[in-house]
C-alpha positions in Angstrom: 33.6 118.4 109.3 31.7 119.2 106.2 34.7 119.8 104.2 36.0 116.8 105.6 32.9 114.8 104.7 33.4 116.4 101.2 36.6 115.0 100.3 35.6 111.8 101.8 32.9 111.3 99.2 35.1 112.2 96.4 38.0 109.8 97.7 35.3 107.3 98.1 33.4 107.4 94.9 36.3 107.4 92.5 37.8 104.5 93.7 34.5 102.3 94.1 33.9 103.6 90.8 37.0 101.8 89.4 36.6 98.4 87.2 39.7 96.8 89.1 37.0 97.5 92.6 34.5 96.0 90.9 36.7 93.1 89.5 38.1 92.2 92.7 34.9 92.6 94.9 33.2 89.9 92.8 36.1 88.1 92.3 36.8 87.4 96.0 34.4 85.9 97.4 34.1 83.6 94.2 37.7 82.7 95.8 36.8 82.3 99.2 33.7 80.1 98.7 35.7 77.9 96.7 38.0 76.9 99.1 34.8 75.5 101.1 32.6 74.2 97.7 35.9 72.7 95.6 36.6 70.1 98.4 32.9 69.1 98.6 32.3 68.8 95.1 35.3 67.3 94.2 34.3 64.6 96.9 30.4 64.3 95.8 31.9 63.5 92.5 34.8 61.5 92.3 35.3 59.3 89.8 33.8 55.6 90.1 35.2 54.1 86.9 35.8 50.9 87.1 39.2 49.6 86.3 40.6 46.1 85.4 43.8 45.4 86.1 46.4 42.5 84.9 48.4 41.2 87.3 51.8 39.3 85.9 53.3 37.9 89.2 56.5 36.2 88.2 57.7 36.4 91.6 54.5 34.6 92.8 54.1 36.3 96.0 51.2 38.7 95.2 49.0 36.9 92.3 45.9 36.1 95.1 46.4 38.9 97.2 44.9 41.7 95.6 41.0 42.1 96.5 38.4 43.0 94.0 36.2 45.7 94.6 33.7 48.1 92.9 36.2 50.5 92.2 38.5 47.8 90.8 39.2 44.3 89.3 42.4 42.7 89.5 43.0 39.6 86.6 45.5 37.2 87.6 47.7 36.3 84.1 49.4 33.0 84.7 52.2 32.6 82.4 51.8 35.2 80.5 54.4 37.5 79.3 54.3 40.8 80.2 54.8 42.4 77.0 51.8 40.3 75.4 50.0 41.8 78.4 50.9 45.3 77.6 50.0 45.3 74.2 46.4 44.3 76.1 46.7 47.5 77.9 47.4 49.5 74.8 44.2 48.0 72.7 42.0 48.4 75.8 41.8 45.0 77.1 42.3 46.4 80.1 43.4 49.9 81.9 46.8 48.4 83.4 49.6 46.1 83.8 51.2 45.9 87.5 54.5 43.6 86.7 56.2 42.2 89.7 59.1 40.8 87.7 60.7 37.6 89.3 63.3 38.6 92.1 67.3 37.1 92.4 66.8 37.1 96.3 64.4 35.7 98.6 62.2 39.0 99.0 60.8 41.1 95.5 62.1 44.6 96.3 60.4 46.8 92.8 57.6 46.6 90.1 55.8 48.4 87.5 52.4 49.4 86.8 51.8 49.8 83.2 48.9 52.5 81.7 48.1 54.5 78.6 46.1 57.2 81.4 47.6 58.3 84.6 47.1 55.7 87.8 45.0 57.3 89.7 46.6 57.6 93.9 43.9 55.5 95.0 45.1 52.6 93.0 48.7 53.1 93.1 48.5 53.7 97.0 46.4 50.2 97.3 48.8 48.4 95.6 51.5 49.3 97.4 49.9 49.0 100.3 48.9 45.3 99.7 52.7 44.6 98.6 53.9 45.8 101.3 51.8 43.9 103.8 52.6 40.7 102.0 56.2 41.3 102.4 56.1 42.0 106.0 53.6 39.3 106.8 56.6 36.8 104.7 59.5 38.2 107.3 57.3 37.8 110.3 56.9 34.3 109.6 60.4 33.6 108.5 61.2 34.8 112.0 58.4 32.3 113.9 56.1 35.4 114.5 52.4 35.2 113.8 51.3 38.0 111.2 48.5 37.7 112.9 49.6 38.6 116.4 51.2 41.6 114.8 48.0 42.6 113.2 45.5 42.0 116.5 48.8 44.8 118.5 48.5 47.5 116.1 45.7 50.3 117.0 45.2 53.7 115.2 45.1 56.2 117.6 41.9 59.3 116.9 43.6 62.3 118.9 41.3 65.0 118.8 42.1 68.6 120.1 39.8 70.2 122.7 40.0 73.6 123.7 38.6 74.7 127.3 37.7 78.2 128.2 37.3 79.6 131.5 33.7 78.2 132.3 34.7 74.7 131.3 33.5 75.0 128.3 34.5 72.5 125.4 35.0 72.8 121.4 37.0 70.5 119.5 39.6 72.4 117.4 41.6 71.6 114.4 45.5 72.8 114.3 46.1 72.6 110.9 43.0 74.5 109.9 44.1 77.1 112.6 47.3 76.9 111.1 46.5 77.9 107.6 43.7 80.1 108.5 46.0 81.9 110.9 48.4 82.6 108.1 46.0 83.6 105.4 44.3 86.0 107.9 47.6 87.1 108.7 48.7 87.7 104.6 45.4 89.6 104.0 45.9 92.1 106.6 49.4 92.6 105.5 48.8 92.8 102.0 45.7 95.4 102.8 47.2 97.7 104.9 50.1 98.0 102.2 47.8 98.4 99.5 45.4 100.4 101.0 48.1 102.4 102.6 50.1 103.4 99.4 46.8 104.2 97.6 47.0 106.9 100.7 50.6 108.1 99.8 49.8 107.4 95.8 47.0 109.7 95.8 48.9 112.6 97.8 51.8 112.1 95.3 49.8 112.8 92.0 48.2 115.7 93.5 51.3 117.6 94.8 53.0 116.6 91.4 50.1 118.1 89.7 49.9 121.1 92.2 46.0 120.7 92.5 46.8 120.4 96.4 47.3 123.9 95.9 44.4 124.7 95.0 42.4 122.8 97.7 44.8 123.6 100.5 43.5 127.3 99.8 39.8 125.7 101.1 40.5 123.4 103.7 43.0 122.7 106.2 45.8 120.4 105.6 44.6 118.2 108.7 41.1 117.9 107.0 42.5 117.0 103.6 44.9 114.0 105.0 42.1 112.8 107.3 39.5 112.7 104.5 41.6 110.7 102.2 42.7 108.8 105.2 38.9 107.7 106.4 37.7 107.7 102.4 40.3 104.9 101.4 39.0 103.2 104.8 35.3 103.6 103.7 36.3 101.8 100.3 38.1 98.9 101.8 35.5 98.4 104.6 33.0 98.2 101.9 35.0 95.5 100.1 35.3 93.6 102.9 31.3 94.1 103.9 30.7 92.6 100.2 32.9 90.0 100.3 31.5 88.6 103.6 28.0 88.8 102.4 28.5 87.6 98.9 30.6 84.2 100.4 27.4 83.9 102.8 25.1 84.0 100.2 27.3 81.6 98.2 27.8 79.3 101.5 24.2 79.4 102.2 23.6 78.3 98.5 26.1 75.5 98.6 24.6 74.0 101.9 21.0 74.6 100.6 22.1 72.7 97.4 23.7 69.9 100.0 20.7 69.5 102.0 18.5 69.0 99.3 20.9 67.0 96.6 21.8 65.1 99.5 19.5 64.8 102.2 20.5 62.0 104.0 24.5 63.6 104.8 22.7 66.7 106.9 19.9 66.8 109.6 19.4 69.7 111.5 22.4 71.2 110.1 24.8 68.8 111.1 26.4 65.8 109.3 25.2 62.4 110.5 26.5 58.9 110.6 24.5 56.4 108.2 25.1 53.0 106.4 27.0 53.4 103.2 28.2 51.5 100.3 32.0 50.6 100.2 31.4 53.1 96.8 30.5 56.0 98.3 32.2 55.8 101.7 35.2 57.7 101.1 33.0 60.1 99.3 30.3 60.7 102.1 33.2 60.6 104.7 35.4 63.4 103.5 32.5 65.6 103.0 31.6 65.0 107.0 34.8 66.1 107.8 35.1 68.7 105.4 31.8 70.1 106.9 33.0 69.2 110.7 36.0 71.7 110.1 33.9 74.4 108.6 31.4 74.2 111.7 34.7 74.1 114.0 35.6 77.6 113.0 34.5 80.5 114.9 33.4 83.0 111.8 31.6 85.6 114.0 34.6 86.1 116.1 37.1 85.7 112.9 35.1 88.5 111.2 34.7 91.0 113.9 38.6 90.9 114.9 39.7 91.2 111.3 37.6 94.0 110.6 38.9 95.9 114.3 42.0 95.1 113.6 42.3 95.8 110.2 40.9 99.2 110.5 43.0 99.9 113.1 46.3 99.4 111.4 45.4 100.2 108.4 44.3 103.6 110.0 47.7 103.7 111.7 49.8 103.3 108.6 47.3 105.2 106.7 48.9 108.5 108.5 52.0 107.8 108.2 51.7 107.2 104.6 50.4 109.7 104.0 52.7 111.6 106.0 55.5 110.2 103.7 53.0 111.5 100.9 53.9 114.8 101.6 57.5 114.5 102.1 58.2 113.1 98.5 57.8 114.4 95.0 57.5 110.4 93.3 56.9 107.4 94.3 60.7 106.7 93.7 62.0 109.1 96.4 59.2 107.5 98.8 61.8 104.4 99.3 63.6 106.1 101.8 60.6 106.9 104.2 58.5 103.7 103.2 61.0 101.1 104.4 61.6 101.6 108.2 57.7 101.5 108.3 57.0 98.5 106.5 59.8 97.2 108.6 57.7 96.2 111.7 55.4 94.3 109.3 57.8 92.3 108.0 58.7 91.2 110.7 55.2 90.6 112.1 54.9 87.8 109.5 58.2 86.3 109.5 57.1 86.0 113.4 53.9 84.7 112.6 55.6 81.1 111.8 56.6 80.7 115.2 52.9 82.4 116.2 51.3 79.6 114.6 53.2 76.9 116.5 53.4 78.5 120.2 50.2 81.4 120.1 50.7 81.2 123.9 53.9 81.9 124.2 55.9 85.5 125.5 56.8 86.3 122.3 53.2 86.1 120.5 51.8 88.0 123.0 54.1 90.9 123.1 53.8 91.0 119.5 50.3 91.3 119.2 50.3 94.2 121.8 52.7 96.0 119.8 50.2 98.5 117.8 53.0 98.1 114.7 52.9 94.2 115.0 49.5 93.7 116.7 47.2 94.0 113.4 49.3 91.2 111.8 50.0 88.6 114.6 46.6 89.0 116.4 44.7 87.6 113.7 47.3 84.9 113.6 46.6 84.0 117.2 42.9 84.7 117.0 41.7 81.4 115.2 43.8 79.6 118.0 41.7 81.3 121.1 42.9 84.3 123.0 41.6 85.4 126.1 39.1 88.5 126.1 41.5 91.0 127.9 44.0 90.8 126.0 42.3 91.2 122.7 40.7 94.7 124.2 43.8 95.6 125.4 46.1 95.1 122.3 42.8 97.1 120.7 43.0 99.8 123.0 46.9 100.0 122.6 46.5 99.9 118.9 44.0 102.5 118.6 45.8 105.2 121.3 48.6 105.0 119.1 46.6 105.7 115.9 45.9 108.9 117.7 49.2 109.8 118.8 50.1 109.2 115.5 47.7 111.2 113.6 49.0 114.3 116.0 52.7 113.6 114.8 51.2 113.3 110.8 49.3 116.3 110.8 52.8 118.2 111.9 54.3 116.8 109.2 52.0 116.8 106.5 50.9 121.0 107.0 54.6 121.2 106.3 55.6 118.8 104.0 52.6 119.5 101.5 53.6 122.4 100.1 57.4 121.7 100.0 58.8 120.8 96.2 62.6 119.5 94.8 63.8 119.5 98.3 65.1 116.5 99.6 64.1 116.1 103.6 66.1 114.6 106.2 65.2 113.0 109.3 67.0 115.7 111.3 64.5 118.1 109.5 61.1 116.3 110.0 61.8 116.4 113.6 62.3 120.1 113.6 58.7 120.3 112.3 57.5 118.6 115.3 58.5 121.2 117.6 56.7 123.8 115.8 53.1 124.7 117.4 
């Protein structure tokens, strides 16, 4: 164990010791907190220039239709031509032209917004909004019906999601966010355990090549050496991931501090409240509620503790057999062979995890996440949809039986393989190894 805890400290230190560790340990949670402090600033902040607009009607359906607000003015131009109008536009008059030129049938079907700057979506989406209202108002009444009548019939429907669990308990859940965040957890873990993993086989490579595993196979046991590279390469990831997940609460913490205090009347008691608003700022105030509602949806504790279990898991099961593979190989080109019917199972793990994401109940996403190859990946694409207790331990206690299994079946190989050079190995071969005592 002490010669095991050696090797671990020396795997450990001279990766943390790396500047691309260091980069990407700061660098991450930067990432992360941005997806939660972009949306909320870009909100707080939107632009609130005012913008006059000239409206040359020659189809006469729209002039007095379009409502001025704070956001926007809209100038009717009776009789004017539009390209008088546009050279307004271009000397600043005002920020654009919307031409609704006159139309050969009964019903204007096209215009044109004119601008030296890009329309913003909110204008652009009013406008056509407003145009098309007026058009369908025209056929309603050219067919005897009441736009009105039509109007009072329509009703938005609010559909919100709410998840039971076995005590009756109630949370309101939101499928796209589980969606996405499903996925991503699902990419990190695959992404990890293949990085991770080949720094495993990488690192056994470069020191059979430079026949220093000579050397230290003349102190410790073969088992010792791969488990210490194994658990030391664990140790380094584990720590990036501890650092990440307090450096994005610290920036979170920040953030909301900054909220509460910039904007004291959008939080009491932690929670986002109703209040009275100017047609200015209502968008504004709105999309940060449900930006914040989202965030406060999501189970992080859970989230956290699965990822790390699982990812530790798998990445200690494919940690053994790369580095099993390690031994077999003499480059990183010859690896190929061995590397692909492993990574197999994870590939398909997240082509599966599109159909996960749509039916995390179903036969298939459960057998899949009890699967210790698949498990790591399409597990933590089920997880942010809720999955019963049992068979999260289950599909843990699966996953880490086979870890040990497989470490049995590595250690075989790798006492052999180690100190093998310019032969190439078959399959037939490896599982002659096996029998051996």
């Amino acid at each position: 164990m002490n010669k095991i805890g050696l090797i671990i400290k020396r795997e450990y230190l001279t990766r943390v010791r790396k500047r691309s560790f260091l980069i990407l340990t700061f660098l991450g949670p930067i990432l992360l907190a941005a997806i939660y402090i972009i949306p909320i600033m870009l909100a707080l902040n939107a632009s609130t220039d005012h913008l006059r607009v000239a409206v040359v009607d020659e189809s006469r359906w729209f002039e007095e239709r379009f409502t001025n607000n704070e956001q926007h003015t809209f100038v009717t131009m009776h009789g004017q031509p539009i390209d008088s109008v546009k050279e307004m536009v271009k000397t600043g008059v005002f920020d654009m032209a919307l031409y609704v030129p006159p139309t050969q049938l009964n019903i204007p079907s096209n215009a044109v917004v004119y601008s030296i700057r890009q329309v913003p979506m909110e204008v652009e989406t009013y406008i056509s909004n407003v145009m098309e209202k007026e058009i369908e108002d025209q056929k309603l009444m050219a067919q005897g019906v009441d736009p009105e009548i039509v109007s009072a019939v329509k009703t938005d429907v609010n559909l919100q999601i709410m998840r039971m669990d076995e005590k009756g308990n109630e949370k309101e859940t939101f499928t796209q966010v589980q969606f996405i965040l499903g996925m991503v957890l699902a990419m990190l873990v695959y992404f990890f355990i293949l990085g991770f993993g080949g720094q495993v086989m990488q690192g056994v490579v470069e020191e059979k090549n430079s026949r220093i595993i000579e050397v230290i196979i003349s102190s410790v046991k073969p088992f010792q050496l791969m488990m210490g590279k194994i658990i030391g390469v664990s140790l380094v990831a584990l720590t990036q991931f501890l650092l990440w997940i307090l450096l994005t609460g610290v920036l979170y913490v920040g953030f909301s501090a900054y909220i509460g205090i910039s904007h004291p009347d959008m939080l009491s008691a932690g929670t986002v409240m109703s209040q009275e608003i100017t047609s200015d700022n209502i968008m504004n105030n709105e999309s940060v509620q449900n930006i914040l509602q989202i965030v406060q949806s999501i189970d992080f504790g859970t989230i956290i503790i699965s990822f790390l279990v699982f990812f530790i898991l798998g990445y200690l099961l494919y940690a053994t057999i790369f580095a099993a593979i390690g031994s077999l190989v003499d480059n990183n080109t010859d690896s190929q062979q061995f590397t692909l019917p492993v990574t197999v199972p994870l590939m398909v793990a997240i082509i599966s995890s599109f159909y996960i994401v749509n039916n995390p109940d179903g036969a298939l996403s459960v057998w899949l996440s009890m699967i210790p190859f698949t498990s790591p990946i399409s597990m933590m694409v089920r997880i942010p949809f809720g999955v019963p207790i049992w068979q999260v331990i289950l599909s843990v206690a699966i996953l880490a039986g086979t870890f040990v299994g497989m470490t049995w079946i590595a250690a075989k190989i790798y006492r052999t393989g180690i100190l093998m050079y310019g032969k190439k190995l078959s399959y037939k071969e490896i599982f002659k190894w096996l029998k051996y005592k």
